[in-house]
N, C-alpha and C positions, 0 to 999 in steps of 0.2 A: 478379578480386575479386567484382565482380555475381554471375559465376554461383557462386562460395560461398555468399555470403550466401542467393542464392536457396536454393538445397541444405540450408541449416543453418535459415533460415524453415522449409519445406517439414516439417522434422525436427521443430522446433519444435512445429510445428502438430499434428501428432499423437504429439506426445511420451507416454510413460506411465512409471508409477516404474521400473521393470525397465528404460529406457533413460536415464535421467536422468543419469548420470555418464560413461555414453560422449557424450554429447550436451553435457555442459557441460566435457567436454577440449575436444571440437572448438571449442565456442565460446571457450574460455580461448587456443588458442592461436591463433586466428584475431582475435582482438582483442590480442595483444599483439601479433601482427606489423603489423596494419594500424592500432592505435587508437597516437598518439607520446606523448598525454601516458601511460598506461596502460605503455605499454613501456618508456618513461623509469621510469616509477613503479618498476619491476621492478629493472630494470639499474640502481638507486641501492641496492633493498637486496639488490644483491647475487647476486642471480638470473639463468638463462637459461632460459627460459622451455621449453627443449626437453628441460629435465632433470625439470622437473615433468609427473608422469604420474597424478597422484591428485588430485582435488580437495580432500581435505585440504591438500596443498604447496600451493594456491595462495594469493596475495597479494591481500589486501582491498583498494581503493582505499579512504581517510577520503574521508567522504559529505561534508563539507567542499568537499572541492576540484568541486563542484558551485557551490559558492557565487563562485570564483574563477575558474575556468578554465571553456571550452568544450569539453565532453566530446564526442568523436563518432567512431567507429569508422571509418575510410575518408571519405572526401571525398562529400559531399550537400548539397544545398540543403535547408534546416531549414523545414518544413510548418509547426509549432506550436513554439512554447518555453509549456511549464509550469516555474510557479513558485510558489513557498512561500509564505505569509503571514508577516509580521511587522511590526515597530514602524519608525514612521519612522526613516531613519537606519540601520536593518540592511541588515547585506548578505543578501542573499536567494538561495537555490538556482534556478538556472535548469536545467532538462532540455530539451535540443532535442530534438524527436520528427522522425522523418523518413517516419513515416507512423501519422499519425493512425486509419487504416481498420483498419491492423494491431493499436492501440491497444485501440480498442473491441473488436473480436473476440476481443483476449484475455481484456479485463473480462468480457465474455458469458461467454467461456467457465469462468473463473473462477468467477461468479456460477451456472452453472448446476449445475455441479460439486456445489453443494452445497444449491441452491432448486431449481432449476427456470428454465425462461426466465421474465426477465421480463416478456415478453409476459401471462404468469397472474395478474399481479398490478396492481392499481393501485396505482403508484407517487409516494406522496407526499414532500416532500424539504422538512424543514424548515435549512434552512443557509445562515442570514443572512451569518456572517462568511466565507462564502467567495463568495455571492453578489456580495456588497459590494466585492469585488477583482475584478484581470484574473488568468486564466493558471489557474486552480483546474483541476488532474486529476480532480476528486472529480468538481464540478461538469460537466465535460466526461461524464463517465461516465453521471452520472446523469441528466443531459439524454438522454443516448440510452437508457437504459432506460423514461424517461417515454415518447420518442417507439415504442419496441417496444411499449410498455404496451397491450390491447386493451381501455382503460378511459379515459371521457372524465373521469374526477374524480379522472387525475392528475396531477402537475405542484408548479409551487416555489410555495414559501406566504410568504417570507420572516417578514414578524412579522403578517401576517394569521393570528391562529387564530382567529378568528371562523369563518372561510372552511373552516377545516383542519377548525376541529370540525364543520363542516355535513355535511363532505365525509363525515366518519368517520361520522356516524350517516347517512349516505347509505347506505354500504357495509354497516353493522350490519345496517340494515334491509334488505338485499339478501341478505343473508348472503353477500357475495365476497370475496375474498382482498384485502390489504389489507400492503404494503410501504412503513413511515413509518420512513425514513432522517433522522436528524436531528444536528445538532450536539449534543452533551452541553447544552452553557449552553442552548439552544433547548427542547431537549426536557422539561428540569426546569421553564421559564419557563410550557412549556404544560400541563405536568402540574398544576400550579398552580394554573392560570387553569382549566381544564377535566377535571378528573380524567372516567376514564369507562369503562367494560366494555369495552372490546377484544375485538369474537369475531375468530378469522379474522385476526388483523395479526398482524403480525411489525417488532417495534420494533429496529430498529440503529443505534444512538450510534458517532457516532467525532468526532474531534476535541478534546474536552478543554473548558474553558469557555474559552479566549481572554482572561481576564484578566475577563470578564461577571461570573463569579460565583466563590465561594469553591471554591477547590479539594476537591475529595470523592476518597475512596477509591474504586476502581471500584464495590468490593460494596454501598457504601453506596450510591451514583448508583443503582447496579443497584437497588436492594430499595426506596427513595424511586420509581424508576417502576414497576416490579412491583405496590407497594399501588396504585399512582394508575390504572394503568389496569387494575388485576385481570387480570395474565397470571404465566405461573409463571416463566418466564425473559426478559430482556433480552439480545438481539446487538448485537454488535460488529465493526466492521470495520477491517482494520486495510492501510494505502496510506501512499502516500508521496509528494510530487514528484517523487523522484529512482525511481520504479518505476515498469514496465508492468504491473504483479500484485499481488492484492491477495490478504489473508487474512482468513478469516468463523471467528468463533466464537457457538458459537448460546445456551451459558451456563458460568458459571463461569472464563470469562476464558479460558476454552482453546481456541487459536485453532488453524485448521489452513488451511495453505497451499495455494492453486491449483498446478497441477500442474507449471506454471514458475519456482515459487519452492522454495528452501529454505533453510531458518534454520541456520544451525552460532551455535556460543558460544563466542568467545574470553574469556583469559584479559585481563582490565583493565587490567593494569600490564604487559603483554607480549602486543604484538597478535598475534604468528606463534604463538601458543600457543593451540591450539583445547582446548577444555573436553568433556569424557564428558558425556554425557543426563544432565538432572537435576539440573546444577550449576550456580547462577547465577555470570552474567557480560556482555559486551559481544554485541549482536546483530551477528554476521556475513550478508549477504543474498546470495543465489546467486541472482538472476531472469534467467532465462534468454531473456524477451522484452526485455531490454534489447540486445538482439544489435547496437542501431546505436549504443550510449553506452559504455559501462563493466556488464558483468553481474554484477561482484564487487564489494560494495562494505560496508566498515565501519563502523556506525551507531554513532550517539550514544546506544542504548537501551538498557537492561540488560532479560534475560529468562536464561530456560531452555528449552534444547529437550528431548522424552522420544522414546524410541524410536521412537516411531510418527508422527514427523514434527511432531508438534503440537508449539504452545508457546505462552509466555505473556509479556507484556510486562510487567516490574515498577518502569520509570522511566527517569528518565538522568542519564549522567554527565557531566561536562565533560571532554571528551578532550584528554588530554594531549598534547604537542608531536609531532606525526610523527614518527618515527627514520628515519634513511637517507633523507629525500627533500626536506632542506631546499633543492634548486635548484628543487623543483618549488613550494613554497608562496610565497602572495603576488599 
């Protein structure tokens, strides 16, 4: 089983589209035969896993049963568990990573896909509410992007913008490049307090306001910081707990996947029913660095994907009850 796994990492690592489907059979069936809760999953609705030969046929796992069960492909001593944010008393997503180093390298890679390393950039990170927890993905991330950074004015700000704004007319006056990753509720709090010319940054929101502040349409968040610091578009980035891959969109909410992920759209009311480019519905996630948890899994998000891989996230639903896998919930 090691030297699979090694073999299917290896594949991983230099994955590109034109192999993307041969490389996530092998991973689909290499995680039903060794991952139990995943192959239970299967074998309840109905499935053998050796008759599926298209990534269409495969079976989502609900991003749910992260919350309840211990996901993990083959037998390993668990490095990190990342975990979700939420209100006392929720039950909370837990992802065990069984290697952290694989972790980062595929965020870099992810990140560079579509920046550059971010060694080029000083990386400022305003993200109180996930500072303020244990177990944060994001956070882990972007701690290691701070330490690649070949610039001493970057690093976490949490609600110092005094500090944040010194930094930034630091950089202005430098004229250097300039990466301020921030929580939505954070970033509007500083826009605020400090509007100001932006040469040279690149502003990325993710997260949402956590309950901070009144909820905004993206476009309106977007266009509220756009005036405040005089740039023509706002990024976004889009992660999970329950993923090793992330998605960047750089405006207009259209986001486009690292080259381990991909987005399918099921049908709402009928999970095994995948939706044509274009039509909204349920986000279906193929991440393929998930290779030691579950890499198929069925979100709580509605969006649309379009031919060219990109897509858009437009909310979420409350999912309905599992079919066929009530031995497994609970």
């Amino acid at each position: 089983m090691n030297q699979q796994r090694n073999a299917l990492l290896h594949k991983i690592s230099e994955i590109t589209p034109q192999k993307f489907d041969q490389i996530c059979m092998e991973v689909f069936h290499y995680q039903a035969e060794f991952n139990p809760l995943y192959a239970e999953f299967i074998s309840l609705l109905g499935f053998n896993h050796k008759d599926i030969t298209n990534p269409s046929q495969i079976p989502f796992l609900p991003i749910s049963f992260f919350k309840t069960k211990t996901i993990k492909t083959g037998e390993w001593e668990t490095e990190k568990i990342f975990s979700s944010s939420g209100t006392s008393g929720m039950q909370l997503s837990q992802h065990h990573v069984q290697s952290t180093q694989f972790y980062l390298q595929n965020c870099v890679k992810g990140f560079e896909k579509f920046y550059g390393s971010p060694e080029n950039y000083a990386v400022m990170a305003l993200l109180p509410a996930y500072l303020e927890r244990e177990g944060s993905s994001l956070i882990y991330m972007v701690e290691h992007f701070i330490k690649l950074s070949n610039y001493s004015q970057s690093g976490f700000f949490l609600y110092d913008h005094d500090k944040l704004a010194e930094r930034l007319n630091e950089m202005i006056e430098l004229n250097l490049p300039v990466l301020l990753l921030g929580v939505s509720f954070a970033l509007l709090d500083f826009a605020e307090a400090y509007p100001m010319a932006l040469k040279n940054t690149i502003i990325m929101e993710t997260g949402g306001m956590k309950g901070r502040r009144k909820e905004l349409l993206k476009e309106e968040m977007h266009a509220t910081l756009s005036k405040a610091f005089e740039l023509n578009s706002i990024h976004s980035e889009y992660g999970m707990t329950e993923l090793m891959s992330q998605g960047y969109s750089k405006e207009k909410g259209i986001f486009y996947p690292s080259d381990t992920l991909r987005i399918l759209i099921r049908d709402s009311t009928d999970p095994l029913c995948l939706l044509p480019f274009g039509r909204n519905g349920a986000i279906n996630l193929i991440d393929l660095a998930n290779i030691d948890t579950c890499a198929f899994i069925a979100t709580d998000d509605l969006g649309k994907v379009y031919a060219d891989g990109s897509f858009e996230v437009l909310g979420r639903f409350d999912a309905a009850d599992i079919r066929g896998c009530n031995l497994l919930v609970g």
